[in-house]
Residue, then its C-alpha position, 0 to 999 in steps of 0.5 A: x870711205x869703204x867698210x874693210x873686208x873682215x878677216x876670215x879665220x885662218x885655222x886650218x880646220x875650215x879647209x879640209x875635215x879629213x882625219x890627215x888633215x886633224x892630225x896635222x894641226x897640233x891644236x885641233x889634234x889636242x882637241x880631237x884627242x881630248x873628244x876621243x878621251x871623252x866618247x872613250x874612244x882614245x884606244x883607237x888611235x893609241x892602237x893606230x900610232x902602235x902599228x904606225x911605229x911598228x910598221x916603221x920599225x918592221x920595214x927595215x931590210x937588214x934585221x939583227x937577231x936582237x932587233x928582230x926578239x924586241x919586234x916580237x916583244x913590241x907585237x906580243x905588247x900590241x896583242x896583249x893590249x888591243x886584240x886579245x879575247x880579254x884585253x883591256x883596251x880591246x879594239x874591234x877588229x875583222x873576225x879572224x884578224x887577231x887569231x891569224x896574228x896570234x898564230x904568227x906571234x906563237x912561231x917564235x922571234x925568228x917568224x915575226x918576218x912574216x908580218x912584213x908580208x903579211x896584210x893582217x896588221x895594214x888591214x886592221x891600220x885600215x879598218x881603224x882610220x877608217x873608224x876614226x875618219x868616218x865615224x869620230x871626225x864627223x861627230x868631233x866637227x859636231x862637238x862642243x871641242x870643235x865649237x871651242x876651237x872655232x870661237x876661239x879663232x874668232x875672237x882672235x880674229x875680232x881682236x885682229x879687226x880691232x886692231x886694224x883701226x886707222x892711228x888717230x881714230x883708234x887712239x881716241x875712241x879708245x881712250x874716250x871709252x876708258x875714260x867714261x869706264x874709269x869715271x863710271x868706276x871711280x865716282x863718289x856719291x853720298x853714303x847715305x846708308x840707302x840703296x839706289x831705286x834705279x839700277x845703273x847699266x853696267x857693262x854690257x852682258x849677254x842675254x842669258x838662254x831660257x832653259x826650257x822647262x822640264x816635267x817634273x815628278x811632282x806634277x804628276x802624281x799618279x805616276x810618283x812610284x817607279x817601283x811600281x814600273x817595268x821596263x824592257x829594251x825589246x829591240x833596236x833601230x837604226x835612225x837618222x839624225x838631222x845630219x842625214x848620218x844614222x846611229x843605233x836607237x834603243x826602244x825602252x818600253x815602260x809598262x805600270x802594274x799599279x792601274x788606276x780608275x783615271x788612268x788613260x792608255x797613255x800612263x799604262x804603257x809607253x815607249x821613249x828612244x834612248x841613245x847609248x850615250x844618254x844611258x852613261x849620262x844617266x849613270x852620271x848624274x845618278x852618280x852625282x846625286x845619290x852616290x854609289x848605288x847597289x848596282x852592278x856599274x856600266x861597262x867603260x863607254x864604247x861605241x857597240x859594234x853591230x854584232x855587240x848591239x845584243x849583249x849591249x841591249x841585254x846590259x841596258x836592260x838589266x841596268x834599268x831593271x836593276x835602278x827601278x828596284x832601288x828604294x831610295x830611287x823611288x821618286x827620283x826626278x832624273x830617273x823619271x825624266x830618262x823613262x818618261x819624256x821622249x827628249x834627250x838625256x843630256x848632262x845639263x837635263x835638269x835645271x843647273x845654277x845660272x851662271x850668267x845671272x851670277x856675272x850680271x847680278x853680283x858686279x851690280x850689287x857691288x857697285x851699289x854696295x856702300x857697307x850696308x850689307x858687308x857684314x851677311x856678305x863677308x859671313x856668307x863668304x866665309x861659309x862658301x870657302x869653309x869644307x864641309x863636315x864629314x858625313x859619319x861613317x854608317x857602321x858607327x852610327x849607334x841608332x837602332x832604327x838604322x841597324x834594323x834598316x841595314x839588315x833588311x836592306x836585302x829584303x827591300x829589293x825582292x821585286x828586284x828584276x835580277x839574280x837572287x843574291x847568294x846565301x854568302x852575301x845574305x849573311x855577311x853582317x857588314x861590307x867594311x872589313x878592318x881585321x886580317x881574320x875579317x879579309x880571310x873570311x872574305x876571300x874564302x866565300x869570294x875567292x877559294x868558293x868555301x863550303x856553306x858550313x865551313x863559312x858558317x863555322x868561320x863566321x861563327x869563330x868571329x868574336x873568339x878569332x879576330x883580335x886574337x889573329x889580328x894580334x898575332x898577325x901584327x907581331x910576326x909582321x913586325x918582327x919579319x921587318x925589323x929582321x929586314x931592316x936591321x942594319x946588316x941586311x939594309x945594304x943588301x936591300x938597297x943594292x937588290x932595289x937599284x939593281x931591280x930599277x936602275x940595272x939596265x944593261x940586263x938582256x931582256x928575258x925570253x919566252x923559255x925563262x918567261x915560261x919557267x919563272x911562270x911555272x915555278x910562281x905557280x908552283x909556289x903559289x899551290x904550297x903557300x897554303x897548309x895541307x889541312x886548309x887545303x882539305x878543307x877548301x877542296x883541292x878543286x876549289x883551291x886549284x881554281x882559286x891559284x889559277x884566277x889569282x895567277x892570270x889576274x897578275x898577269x895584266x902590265x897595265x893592272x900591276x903598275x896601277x896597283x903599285x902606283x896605289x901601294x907607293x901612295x899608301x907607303x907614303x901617306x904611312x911614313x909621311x903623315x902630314x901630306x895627307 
C-alpha cells in the first residue's frame, strides 16, 4: 500500500502576504482588523476605506450643486477626524499634506472639484497602504491572530485526513476506539470509600510548556526599595529583531542613590532595552494588580513616528519617574522585573494559573471521585460562583488612622520626580464630590482658574452652603420639570423630539447658518453667568473658560459618546431593577 499525500492547507493566506491579498479574504481580513484594534492601529484603514469611498464619489463627471455641498461635508468629516492638529484619530501624514488640503476645504463646496486634480488625498491613500502593507502585514503574519488563523485550518485539514480513510477500516477503528472510551467511562468498581494507589491514564494531553522562572524582588534584598531608584530614557537606537526588520529600542538607565558596602558596579547603575509596547504592558498589568494609580495615564497606543520618538521618549520618562515615587509600588514585583531583567516584558511575564494542569488534574479526580470528598467539592464550588464583597468606599470609612494617611497622602510623594502639585489640589479635602455647591468649587479652581482667596472663601462657606444649595437646586429642578411635563406641554415635547430624530427631509445646514448658530451659542453661553460672578471670576478668566467649554462640544465623536452615557443614566433612573 502507498501513504496518501496529506492535504495541504488550502487558506489563502499561504499565497501571497500582500495587503490586497488580506483584504480580499474576508477571514483573514476579520483577523488583520481584529491585530490592527489590538496594536491601536485601526484609524489607518478607517482613514484608507474614508478616502476610497470618497474617491468613488469624487470621480463622477457630472456633479450636482447638492452632490458637490455633501462631497464637502463628507471631506470636512474626513479632516476633522483624521488630519487636524487636534483630532481624535490623527493619522501621520506628509508635513504640509493636511494644511494644503485645509486651504481647499475653506474655498467653499464650489472649489472641492479641485480634489479631483489634486494629488493631496492619492498621495496620503498612498502613504497609508503603504504603512499598512509594509509595517502592520509583517507584524500581523507574526502575530498570535495569524497563528490562530493557521491552526485552525490545520485542524480542518486533520479532520479532512481523517476523513479520507478507506469505509471498512475506518468504520471499525472507529467504533473499537468508542467502544474502549465508553468502557473506560462506564466501568463500575467497588466503593470502598479508598481512592485508587495507581492513577489511571486517561485521554491523552499535551505536555504543558515550562514556564521559565523569573527573579523575583524577594531574592535580592538590597535592592527591595524602588523609591530609592532613578531612571531616565537618554536616547534611543534602532535595532534588528531576529526577522532581519528594525524597530525603535529605548535605553532605560536605572541609577541607585542607596549605596551599600556589598554593593558591586553592577547593582549601582544598569541599563535594559525596552520596546514601546512593553511600556502599554507595564501599564496594564499595573492596572490589573493595583488599580488606578496617581499617575497621569499613557497616551492611546501608537506606533511613534520618527519625528514624534522625542516627545515619546520624554512621556516614557516621566511616566517611570512618576510609578517610582509611588508608595504603595514600593516593592512591586512587576515594576522590578520591567527596570531590572534585560527580557521582554510580555503579558504572561510573571507566573499565571496552569490551565492545562487544570484539564489534566480535575477530569482525573473526577473519574476517582466516589463521594469522599463531594461535600469540600460542591462548597468550594459554591464559593467560586458567589461574587465577591464590595470593597468599602475610602471617604466612609470612620478609622482615623486612615483619614490621617489620606491627608498626608501628598507629602508622601516629595521625592516625586514631576510637577509640584497646585496649591488648589493641596487643599481640596476629598476627590468624591455629591453636591451642586461641591461641583461648583470644582469648576471654579479647574475650569474659571478662580483667585486663591476666592477659593478659600468658597471652601470656607462648605458647611453653611452645601445643603442649603443643594436644597434649593433640587426644588427649582423639580419645578422646571413638572412645568415641562404637564400635560399641555408633553405634546409639544413629543413633536420637537420626532422632528429633531425622525425629520429627514430637512436640508442639511451650511457653513453660513453653522457659522451663525456657532455665534449665537457663544453669545448665550457669556450671559448664562450673573454680571457679579463674572467680576468675581475675572472677565479674562471667564472669557477663556466659555471659549475651552465651547470647542470641547465641538467633537461629533465626544458629543454622541457623552449622550450614549447620559441615556444609560436616564434609563438606569427611570427603570431601576436593569441595574
Amino acid at each position: 500500500h502507498f501513504v496518501k499525500t496529506p492535504p495541504s492547507p488550502s487558506h489563502g493566506i499561504h499565497q501571497s502576504r500582500d495587503l490586497q491579498s488580506v483584504l480580499g479574504d474576508l477571514e483573514t481580513q476579520c483577523s488583520f482588523l481584529g491585530f490592527l484594534r489590538d496594536q491601536g492601529a485601526h484609524h489607518l484603514y478607517d482613514f484608507y476605506r474614508a478616502l476610497d469611498q470618497f474617491h468613488l464619489r469624487i470621480l463622477n463627471p457630472e456633479l450636482s450643486a447638492d452632490d458637490r455641498l455633501q462631497l464637502h461635508d463628507q471631506a470636512n468629516e474626513i479632516y476633522g477626524e483624521y488630519m487636524a492638529e487636534d483630532a481624535p484619530r490623527r493619522v501621520p501624514l506628509a508635513p504640509g499634506t493636511a494644511e494644503q488640503i485645509h486651504t481647499i476645504l475653506q474655498r467653499g463646496p464650489d472649489e472641492i472639484i479641485e480634489l479631483q486634480k489634486s494629488p493631496l488625498l492619492y498621495a496620503a491613500s498612498d502613504e497609508v497602504y503603504s504603512l499598512l502593507e509594509e509595517v502592520f502585514c509583517p507584524l500581523f503574519f507574526e502575530s498570535e491572530k495569524y497563528f490562530e488563523l493557521v491552526c485552525k485550518a490545520r485542524v480542518i485539514a486533520q479532520v479532512q485526513k481523517g476523513q479520507d480513510r478507506g469505509p471498512d477500516s475506518g468504520k471499525s477503528w472507529s467504533v473499537a476506539k468508542l467502544g474502549h472510551k465508553l468502557k473506560d467511562a462506564f466501568w463500575v468498581t467497588a466503593d470502598d470509600g479508598l481512592e485508587e494507589d495507581a492513577p489511571q491514564e486517561a485521554i491523552y494531553c499535551a505536555e504543558e510548556p515550562q514556564v521559565p522562572e523569573v527573579p523575583l524582588i524577594a531574592n535580592d534584598s538590597r535592592l527591595k526599595d524602588l523609591t530609592a531608584w532613578r531612571v531616565s530614557i537618554p536616547r534611543t537606537e534602532t535595532r534588528f529583531d531576529m526577522q532581519h526588520r528594525h524597530y525603535v529600542a529605548f535605553v532605560v538607565e536605572v541609577q541607585r542613590i542607596d549605596v551599600g558596602n556589598g554593593d558591586s558596579l553592577e547593582d549601582l547603575h544598569w541599563s535594559v532595552v525596552r520596546r514601546h509596547h512593553e511600556f502599554y504592558v507595564l501599564e496594564a498589568k499595573l492596572l490589573e494588580f493595583h488599580g488606578e494609580l496617581a499617575v497621569a495615564p499613557l497616551p492611546p497606543r501608537r506606533s511613534p513616528a520618527r519625528q514624534q520618538l522625542q516627545a515619546c521618549r520624554i512621556v516614557l520618562e516621566k511616566y517611570l519617574q512618576e510609578l517610582l515615587a509611588l508608595p504603595p509600588l514600593r516593592n512591586s514585583e512587576l515594576l522590578y522585573s520591567f527596570l531590572r531583567h534585560d527580557v521582554e516584558f510580555t503579558a504572561s511575564f510573571l507566573p499565571d494559573i496552569r490551565l492545562g494542569k487544570m484539564f489534566r488534574t480535575v477530569p482525573m479526580r473526577l473519574l476517582k471521585e466516589k463521594g469522599q470528598h463531594l461535600e469540600p467539592f460542591l462548597q468550594s464550588f459554591l464559593a467560586s460562583t458567589q461574587q465577591a464583597p464590595p470593597r468599602p468606599r475610602p471617604d466612609l470609612l470612620d478609622t482615623p488612622r486612615r483619614y490621617v494617611r489620606t491627608q498626608r497622602a501628598p507629602l508622601q510623594q516629595k521625592n516625586r520626580q514631576g510637577p509640584p502639585r497646585s496649591s488648589s489640589q493641596l487643599c481640596a479635602p476629598s476627590n468624591t464630590m455629591e453636591f451642586v455647591y461641591d461641583y461648583g468649587v470644582h469648576l471654579a479652581d479647574v475650569l474659571f482658574h478662580a483667585a486663591p482667596w476666592l477659593l478659600r472663601l468658597l471652601r470656607a462657606l462648605v458647611p453653611l452652603l452645601r445643603c442649603s444649595v443643594q436644597g434649593v437646586t433640587e426644588r427649582y429642578l423639580e419645578g422646571k420639570l413638572k412645568q415641562a411635563v404637564a400635560p399641555g406641554r408633553l405634546t409639544l415635547i413629543i413633536n420637537l423630539l420626532s422632528e429633531a430624530v425622525l425629520n429627514d427631509n430637512e436640508a442639511p445646514r451650511t457653513q453660513v447658518q453653522k457659522s451663525a448658530r456657532a455665534t449665537e451659542t457663544r453669545l448665550e453661553m457669556e450671559k448664562f453667568l450673573p454680571d457679579i460672578i463674572v467680576r468675581m471670576i475675572g472677565p479674562s478668566c471667564h472669557a477663556l473658560a466659555v471659549e475651552t467649554v465651547f470647542q470641547a462640544v465641538q467633537q461629533p465623536l465626544l458629543n454622541k459618546q457623552i449622550s450614549y452615557v447620559l441615556l444609560d443614566l436616564l434609563v438606569e433612573e427611570m427603570f431601576p431593577e436593569m441595574k
